[in-house]
C-alpha positions, 0 to 999 in steps of 0.5 A, a space after each residue: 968400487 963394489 961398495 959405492 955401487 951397492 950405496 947407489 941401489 934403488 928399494 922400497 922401504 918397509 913404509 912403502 910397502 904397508 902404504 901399498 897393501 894399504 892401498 890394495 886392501 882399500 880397493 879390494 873392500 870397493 870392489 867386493 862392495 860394488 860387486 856385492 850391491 851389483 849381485 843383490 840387486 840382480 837376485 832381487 830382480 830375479 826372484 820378483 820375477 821368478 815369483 811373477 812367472 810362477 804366478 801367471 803360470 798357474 794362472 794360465 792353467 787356471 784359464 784353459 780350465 775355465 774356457 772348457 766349463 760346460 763343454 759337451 759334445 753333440 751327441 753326448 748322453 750323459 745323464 744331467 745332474 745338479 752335481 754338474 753345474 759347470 762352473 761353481 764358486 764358493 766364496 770364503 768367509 774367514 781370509 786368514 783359513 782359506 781362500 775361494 774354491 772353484 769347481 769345473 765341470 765339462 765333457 769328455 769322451 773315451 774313444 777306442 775302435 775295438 769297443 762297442 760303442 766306440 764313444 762313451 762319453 764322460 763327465 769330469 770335475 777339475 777343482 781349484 782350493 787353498 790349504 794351508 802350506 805344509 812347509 816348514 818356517 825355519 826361521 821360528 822357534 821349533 815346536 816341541 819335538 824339534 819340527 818348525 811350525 808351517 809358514 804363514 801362508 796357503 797352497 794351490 791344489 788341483 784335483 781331477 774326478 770323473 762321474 760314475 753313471 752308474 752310481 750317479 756320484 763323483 768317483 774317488 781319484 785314488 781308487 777309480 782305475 783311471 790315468 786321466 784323474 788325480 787326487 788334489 796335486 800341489 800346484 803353488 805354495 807361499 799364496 796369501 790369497 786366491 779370488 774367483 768372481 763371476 761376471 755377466 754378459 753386462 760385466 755385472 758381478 753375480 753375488 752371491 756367486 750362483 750354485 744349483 740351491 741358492 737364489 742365483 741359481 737361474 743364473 749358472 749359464 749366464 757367467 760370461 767371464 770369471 775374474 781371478 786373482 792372486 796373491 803370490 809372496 816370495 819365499 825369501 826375505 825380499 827388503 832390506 828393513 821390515 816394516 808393514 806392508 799391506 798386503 795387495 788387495 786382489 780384485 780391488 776387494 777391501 775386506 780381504 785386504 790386510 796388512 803385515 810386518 815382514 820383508 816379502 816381495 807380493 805380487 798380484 796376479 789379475 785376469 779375465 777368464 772367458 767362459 765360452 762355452 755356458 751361453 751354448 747350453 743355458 
């Protein structure tokens, strides 16, 4: 009776047992490749639109910025100088060692009630420039001495001076006791260009852009707006295959327009600044 009881017991054969792991090792691999494709796709979205962020961010700033060029108050006595032109550009001439630099220049006032006069007016220049980015491309070969050469790519800085009236010169950040003024501060890297261009009240670009010595120098109070662009790539690789891809032209400018063989997402960053405040002291 025992016996034919055992003979009438149901199991799984060993076959039946590699079919399952079979089976469940084919659905893990679907898994893992859809989860994979799924996270791929998110971190492409989120760094193009981390890159798009940070890029209008620094724009924004740049924007505030322009809007106060040639500010002063009413009742300002601060000395002219032809090193206060509230608005300068210069354009560069090699797109592969820099990019164009703007100057701004308005007023500004220090207050305290226990000094005579209480009111002292300043002057302040706030500088826009690229340089090229310190950090280290680590996916080249190293340099002699073990360091990576740097990425192929530029930085923003930002630096802020105040004039001395007394000596009639910009004063130095580091050395002129102040906290309201800094040094040229690291804003961006992995920049690829940056553009500045003046427009007129007729939406006529002013080139070259006007400095207080060259022949558009009649022309500093009549910028309107100030056209800016740039160029922002991701820090990663971005496409799966590498291939030339040209690099988006900013502010449709042909010349600087260029093409390179990589895998970066580019984006580029376009706006009009409104320079409210020449018209009132031309």
């Amino acid at each position: 009776m025992i016996k034919k009881n055992l003979n009438n017991i149901a199991g799984v054969t060993l076959i039946e047992i590699l079919i399952g792991i079979v089976i469940s090792v084919l659905m893990m691999a679907a898994m893992f490749t859809s989860y994979n494709v799924v996270n791929n796709s998110y971190s492409k979205v989120v760094d193009r639109a981390k890159v798009s962020s940070q890029g209008r961010d620094y724009v924004g700033m740049m924007l505030r910025d322009i809007r106060n060029a040639g500010f002063t108050y009413y009742n300002d006595d601060v000395k002219a100088s032809s090193q206060h032109a509230p608005l300068i550009i210069t354009k560069a001439t090699n797109f592969n060692t820099e990019c164009d630099k703007l100057d701004i220049v308005y007023g500004d006032v220090d207050y305290a009630k226990n000094q005579t006069p209480k009111y002292v007016y300043q002057r302040y220049k706030i500088t826009y420039e690229c340089k090229k980015s310190k950090l280290q491309n680590k996916s080249a070969p190293p340099l002699p001495g073990g360091k990576f050469p740097p990425i192929n790519a530029f930085a923003i800085y930002k630096s802020k001076m105040i004039w001395d009236k007394a000596a009639n010169v910009w004063k130095n950040p580091i050395t002129d006791g102040r906290d309201d003024t800094y040094e040229p501060q690291l804003l961006a890297d992995y920049i690829e260009d940056m553009v500045f261009l003046p427009i007129d009240e007729n939406g006529i670009l002013i080139s070259p852009p006007p400095t207080p010595s060259n022949a558009n120098k009649n022309k500093l109070y009549e910028i309107k707006t100030v056209d800016i662009g740039i160029t922002i790539r991701s820090s990663k690789n971005f496409f799966r295959e590498k291939r030339d891809r040209k690099k988006n032209k900013a502010l449709n400018n042909t010349v600087r327009t260029k093409t390179k063989d990589d895998r970066y997402f580019r984006d580029v960053i376009t706006v009009t600044a409104h320079a409210r405040n020449l018209g009132g002291n031309k």
